[in-house]
C-alpha positions as CSV (number, residue, x, y, z in Angstrom):
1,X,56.0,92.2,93.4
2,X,54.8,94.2,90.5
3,X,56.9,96.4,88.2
4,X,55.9,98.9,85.7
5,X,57.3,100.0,82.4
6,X,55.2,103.4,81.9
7,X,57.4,103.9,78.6
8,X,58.1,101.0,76.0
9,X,60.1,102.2,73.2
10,X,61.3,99.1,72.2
11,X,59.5,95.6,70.0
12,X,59.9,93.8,73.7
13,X,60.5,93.8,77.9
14,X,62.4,90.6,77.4
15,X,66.1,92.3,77.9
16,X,64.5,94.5,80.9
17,X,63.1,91.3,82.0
18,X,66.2,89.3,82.5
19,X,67.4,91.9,84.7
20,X,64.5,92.6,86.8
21,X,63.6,90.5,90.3
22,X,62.6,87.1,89.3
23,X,59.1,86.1,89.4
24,X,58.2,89.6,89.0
25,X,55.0,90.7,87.2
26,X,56.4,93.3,84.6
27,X,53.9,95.0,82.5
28,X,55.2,97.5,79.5
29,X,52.7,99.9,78.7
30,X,52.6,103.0,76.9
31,X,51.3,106.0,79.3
32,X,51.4,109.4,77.9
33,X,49.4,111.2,80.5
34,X,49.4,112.2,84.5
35,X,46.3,110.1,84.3
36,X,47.1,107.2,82.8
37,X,50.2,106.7,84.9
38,X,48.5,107.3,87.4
39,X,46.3,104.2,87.0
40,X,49.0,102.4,85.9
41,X,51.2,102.4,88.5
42,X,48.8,102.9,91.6
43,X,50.4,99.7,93.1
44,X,53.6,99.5,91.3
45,X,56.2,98.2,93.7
46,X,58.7,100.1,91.3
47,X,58.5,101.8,88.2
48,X,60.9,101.6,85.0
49,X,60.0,104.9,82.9
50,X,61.4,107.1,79.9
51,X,59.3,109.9,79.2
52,X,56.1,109.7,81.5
53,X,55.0,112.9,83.6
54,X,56.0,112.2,87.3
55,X,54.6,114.9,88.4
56,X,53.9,116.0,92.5
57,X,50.2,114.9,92.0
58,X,51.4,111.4,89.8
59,X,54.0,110.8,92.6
60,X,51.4,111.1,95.8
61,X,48.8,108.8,94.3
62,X,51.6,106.2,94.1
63,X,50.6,103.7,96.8
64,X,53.6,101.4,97.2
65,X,56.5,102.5,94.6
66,X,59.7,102.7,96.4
67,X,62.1,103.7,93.2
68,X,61.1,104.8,89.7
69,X,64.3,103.9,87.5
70,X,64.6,106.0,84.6
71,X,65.9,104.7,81.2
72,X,68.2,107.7,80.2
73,X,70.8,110.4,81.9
74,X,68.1,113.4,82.1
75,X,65.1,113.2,85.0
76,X,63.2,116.7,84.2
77,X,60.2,114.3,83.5
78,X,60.2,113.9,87.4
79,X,59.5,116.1,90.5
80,X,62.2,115.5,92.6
81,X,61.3,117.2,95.5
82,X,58.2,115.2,95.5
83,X,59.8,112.1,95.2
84,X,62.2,113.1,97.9
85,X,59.2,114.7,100.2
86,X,57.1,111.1,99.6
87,X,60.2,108.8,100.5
88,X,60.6,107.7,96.6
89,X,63.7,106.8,95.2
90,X,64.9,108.4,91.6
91,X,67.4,106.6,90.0
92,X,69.2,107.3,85.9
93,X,71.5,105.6,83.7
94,X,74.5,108.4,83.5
95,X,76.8,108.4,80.6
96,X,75.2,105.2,78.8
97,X,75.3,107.1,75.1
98,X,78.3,109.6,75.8
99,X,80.6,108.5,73.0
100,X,77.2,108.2,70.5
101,X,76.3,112.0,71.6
102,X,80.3,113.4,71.6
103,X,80.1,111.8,68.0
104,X,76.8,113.0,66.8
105,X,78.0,116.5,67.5
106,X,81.0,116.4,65.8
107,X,79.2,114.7,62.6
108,X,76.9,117.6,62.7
109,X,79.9,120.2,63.0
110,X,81.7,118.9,60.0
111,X,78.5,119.0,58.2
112,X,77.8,122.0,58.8
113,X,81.5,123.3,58.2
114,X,81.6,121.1,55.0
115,X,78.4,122.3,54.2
116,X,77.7,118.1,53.4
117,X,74.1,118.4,52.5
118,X,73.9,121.0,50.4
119,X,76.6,119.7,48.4
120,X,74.9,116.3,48.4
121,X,71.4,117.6,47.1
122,X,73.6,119.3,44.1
123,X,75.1,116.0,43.7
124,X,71.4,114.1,43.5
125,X,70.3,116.9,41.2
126,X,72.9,115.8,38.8
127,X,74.9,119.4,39.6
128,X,78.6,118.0,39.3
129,X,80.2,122.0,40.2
130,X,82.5,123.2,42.9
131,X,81.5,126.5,41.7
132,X,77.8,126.1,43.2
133,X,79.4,124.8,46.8
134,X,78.2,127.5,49.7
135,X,81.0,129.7,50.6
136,X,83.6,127.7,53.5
137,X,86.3,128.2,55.9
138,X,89.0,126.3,57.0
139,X,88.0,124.4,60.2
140,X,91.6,124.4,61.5
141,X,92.1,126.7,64.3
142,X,88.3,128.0,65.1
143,X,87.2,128.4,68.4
144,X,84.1,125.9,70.0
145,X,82.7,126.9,73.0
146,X,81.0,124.2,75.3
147,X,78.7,125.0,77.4
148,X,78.7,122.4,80.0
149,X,81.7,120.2,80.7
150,X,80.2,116.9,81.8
151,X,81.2,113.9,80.3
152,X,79.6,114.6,76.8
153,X,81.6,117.7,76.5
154,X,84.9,116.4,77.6
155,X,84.6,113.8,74.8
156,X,83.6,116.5,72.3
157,X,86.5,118.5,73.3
158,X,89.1,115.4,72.5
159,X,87.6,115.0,69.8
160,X,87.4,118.7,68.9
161,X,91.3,118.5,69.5
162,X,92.0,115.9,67.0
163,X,90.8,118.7,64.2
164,X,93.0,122.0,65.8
165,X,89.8,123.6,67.2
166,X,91.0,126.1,70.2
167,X,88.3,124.8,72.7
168,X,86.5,127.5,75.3
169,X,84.2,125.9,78.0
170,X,81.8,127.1,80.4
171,X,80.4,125.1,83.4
172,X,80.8,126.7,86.6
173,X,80.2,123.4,88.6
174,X,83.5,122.0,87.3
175,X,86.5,122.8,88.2
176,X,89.2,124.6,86.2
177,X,92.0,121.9,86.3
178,X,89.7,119.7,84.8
179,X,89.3,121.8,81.6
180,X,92.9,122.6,82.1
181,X,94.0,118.5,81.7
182,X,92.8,118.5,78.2
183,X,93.9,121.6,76.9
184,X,90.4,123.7,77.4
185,X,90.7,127.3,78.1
186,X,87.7,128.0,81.0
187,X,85.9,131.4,79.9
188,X,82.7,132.8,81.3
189,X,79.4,132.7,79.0
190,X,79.9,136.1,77.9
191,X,83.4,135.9,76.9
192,X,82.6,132.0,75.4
193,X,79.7,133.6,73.0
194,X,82.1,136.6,71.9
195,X,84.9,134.6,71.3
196,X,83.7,131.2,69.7
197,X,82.7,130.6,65.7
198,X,80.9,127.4,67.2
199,X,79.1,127.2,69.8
200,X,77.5,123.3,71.1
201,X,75.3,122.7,74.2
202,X,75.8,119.9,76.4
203,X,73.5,121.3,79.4
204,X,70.6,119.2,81.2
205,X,67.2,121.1,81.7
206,X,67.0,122.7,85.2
207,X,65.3,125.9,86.5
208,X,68.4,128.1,85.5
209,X,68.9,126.3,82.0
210,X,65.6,126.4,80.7
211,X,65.0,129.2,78.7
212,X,68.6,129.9,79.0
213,X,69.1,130.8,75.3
214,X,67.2,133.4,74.3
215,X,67.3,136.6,72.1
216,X,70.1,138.4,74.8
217,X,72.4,135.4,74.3
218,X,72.1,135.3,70.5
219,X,73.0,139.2,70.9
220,X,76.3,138.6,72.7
221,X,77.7,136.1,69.8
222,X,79.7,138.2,68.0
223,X,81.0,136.1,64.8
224,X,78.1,134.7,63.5
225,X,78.6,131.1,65.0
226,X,77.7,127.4,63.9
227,X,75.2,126.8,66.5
228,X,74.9,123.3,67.9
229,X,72.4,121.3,70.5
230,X,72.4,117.7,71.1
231,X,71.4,118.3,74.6
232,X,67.8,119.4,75.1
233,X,65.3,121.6,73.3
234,X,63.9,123.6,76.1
235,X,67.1,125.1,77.4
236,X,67.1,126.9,73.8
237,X,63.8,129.9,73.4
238,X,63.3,128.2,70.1
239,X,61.5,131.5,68.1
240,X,64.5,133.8,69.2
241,X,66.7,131.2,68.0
242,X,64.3,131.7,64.5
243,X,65.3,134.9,64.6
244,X,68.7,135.3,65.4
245,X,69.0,132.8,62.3
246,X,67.7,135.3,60.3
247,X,68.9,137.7,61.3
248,X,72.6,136.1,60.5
249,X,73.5,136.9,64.6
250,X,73.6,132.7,64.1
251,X,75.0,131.3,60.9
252,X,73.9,127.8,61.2
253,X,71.7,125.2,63.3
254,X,72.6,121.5,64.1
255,X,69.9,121.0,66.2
256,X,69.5,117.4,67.6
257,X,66.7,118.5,69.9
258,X,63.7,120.7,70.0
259,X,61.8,122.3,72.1
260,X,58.6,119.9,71.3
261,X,59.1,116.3,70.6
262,X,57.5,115.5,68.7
263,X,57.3,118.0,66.3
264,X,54.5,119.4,64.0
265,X,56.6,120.4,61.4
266,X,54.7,123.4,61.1
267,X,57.5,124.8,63.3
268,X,59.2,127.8,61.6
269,X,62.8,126.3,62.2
270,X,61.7,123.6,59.9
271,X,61.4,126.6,57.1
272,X,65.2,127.9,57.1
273,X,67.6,126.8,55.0
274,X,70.4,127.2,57.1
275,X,69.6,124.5,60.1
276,X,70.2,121.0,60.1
277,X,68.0,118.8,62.3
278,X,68.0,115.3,63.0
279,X,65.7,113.2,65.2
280,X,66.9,113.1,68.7
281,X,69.0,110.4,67.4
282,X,72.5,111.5,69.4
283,X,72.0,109.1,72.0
284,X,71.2,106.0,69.6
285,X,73.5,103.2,68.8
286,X,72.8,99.4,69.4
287,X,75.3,99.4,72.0
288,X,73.6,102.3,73.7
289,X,70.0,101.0,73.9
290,X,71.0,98.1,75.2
291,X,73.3,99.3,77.8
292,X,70.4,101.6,79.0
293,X,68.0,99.4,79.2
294,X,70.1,96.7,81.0
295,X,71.1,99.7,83.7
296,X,67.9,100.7,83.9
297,X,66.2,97.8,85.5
298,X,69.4,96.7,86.7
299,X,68.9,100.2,89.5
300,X,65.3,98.8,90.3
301,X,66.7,95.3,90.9
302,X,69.3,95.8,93.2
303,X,67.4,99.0,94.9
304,X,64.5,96.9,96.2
305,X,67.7,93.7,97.0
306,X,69.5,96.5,99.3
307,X,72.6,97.2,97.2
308,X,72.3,100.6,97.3
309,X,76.1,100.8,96.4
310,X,75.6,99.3,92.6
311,X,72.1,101.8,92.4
312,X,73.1,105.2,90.1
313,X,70.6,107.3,92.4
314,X,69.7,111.0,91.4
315,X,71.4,113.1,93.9
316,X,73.2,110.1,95.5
């Protein structure tokens, strides 16, 4: 039995490993291209994979590969019609870094609100001075708007509660009692950008989500929100949110995620001053990683052992 790792992040295979079919051949590789997946994984029983292109064209030249397990909750790397025209299993690791994520956002709120790193570079410059602090407001009794309500959100809103934010949500694939439990108010995305001074993303990249934010969205927020994304950079147009920065239709940027990872840093939403940006790092904790990459090739082991009950498939 072979098994590939297209994608190895990580100093070492020897946690996937201990979780993958004994005497397997596991080879962790770093493929970047159609191509060189495409040669990797040729006769791959099954395939453990972060990043790489799955493409229609990567999936048909796959001779033997009966699931491809990836290592994180999002599978827009993958065709899934493909894999489900060619008979492949896709399988993900949901909810593995939800608390990390629900708490990065938050972190990056409060910044933001308590305008942290300005008032630390002041602090390094040897500026000692309330007087030079960026104007604030009180964060008690804002309004965030999520849009999304999986399980990210829902921990963003409790948390969100803990600080008396009034919490607006969007996501009409959930249902309104389940906003309703823990005290959200469901709104459409109209009235949510109106009505909310912060506004976070917790939305997976689809057809009808990428692109989703663009220069007509950034029109309809009406108080000049905090505007938050620890989700992923494409469901954003990246240059109109430039602009609406600019323009002040957008007050501030906590951007966990871009639209290209990873970056040049020639971007121009590297030039602003008012956007914060961190490294994709939401998701990371040591707990996290390892819980990921555990699942991970725990789905491939028990996929190809026929306990399709303990297997976290896409689509079921």
């Amino acid at each position: 039995m072979k098994i590939v790792m297209t994608d190895c992040s990580w100093d070492s295979i020897d946690l996937e490993r201990q979780h993958l079919p004994a005497g397997a051949e596991v080879l962790g590789l770093q493929c970047r291209t159609e191509e060189a997946v495409m040669e990797a994984c040729r006769e791959a029983d099954a395939v453990l994979a972060e990043y790489a292109p799955f493409t229609r064209r990567v999936l048909a030249s796959l001779e033997r590969c009966r699931i491809i397990s990836i290592a994180a909750i999002g599978v827009d790397n993958i065709d899934l019609g493909a894999a489900r025209d060619l008979g492949i299993a896709v399988a993900n690791v949901p909810g593995y870094c939800a608390p990390e994520v629900a708490d990065h956002t938050l972190a990056l709120l409060l910044a933001a609100v308590r305008k942290l790193i300005p008032c630390h570079e002041n602090v390094r410059k040897g500026i000692w001075d309330f007087g030079q602090v960026p104007s604030m407001r009180r964060l008690e009794g804002q309004v965030l708007g999520l849009v999304g309500f999986g399980q990210i959100a829902r921990m963003v809103a409790v948390r969100a509660k803990a600080f008396d934010l009034a919490v607006l949500a969007c996501d009409p694939l959930v249902d309104r009692s389940r906003m309703e439990e823990l005290g959200v108010r469901p709104a459409g995305l109209e009235e949510l950008l109106e009505a909310s001074d912060i506004i976070s993303l917790h939305l997976p990249v689809t057809e009808r989500t990428t692109g989703l934010f663009d220069a007509g969205k950034f029109r309809m927020m009406k108080k000049q929100p905090i505007f938050i994304n620890t989700s992923r950079g494409k469901v954003v147009v990246e240059q109109d949110l430039v602009d609406a920065l600019q323009r002040g239709l957008v007050r501030h940027a906590c951007l966990d995620v871009l639209s290209v990872e990873p970056p040049t840093f020639r971007e121009a939403v590297f030039r602003l001053p008012n956007v914060t940006i961190t490294p994709h790092v939401g998701f990371f904790s040591e707990e996290a990683v390892e819980e990921v990459r555990r699942r991970a090739a725990q789905n491939v082991t028990r996929f190809l052992q026929g306990d399709l009950a303990g297997v976290t498939l896409v689509g079921g």
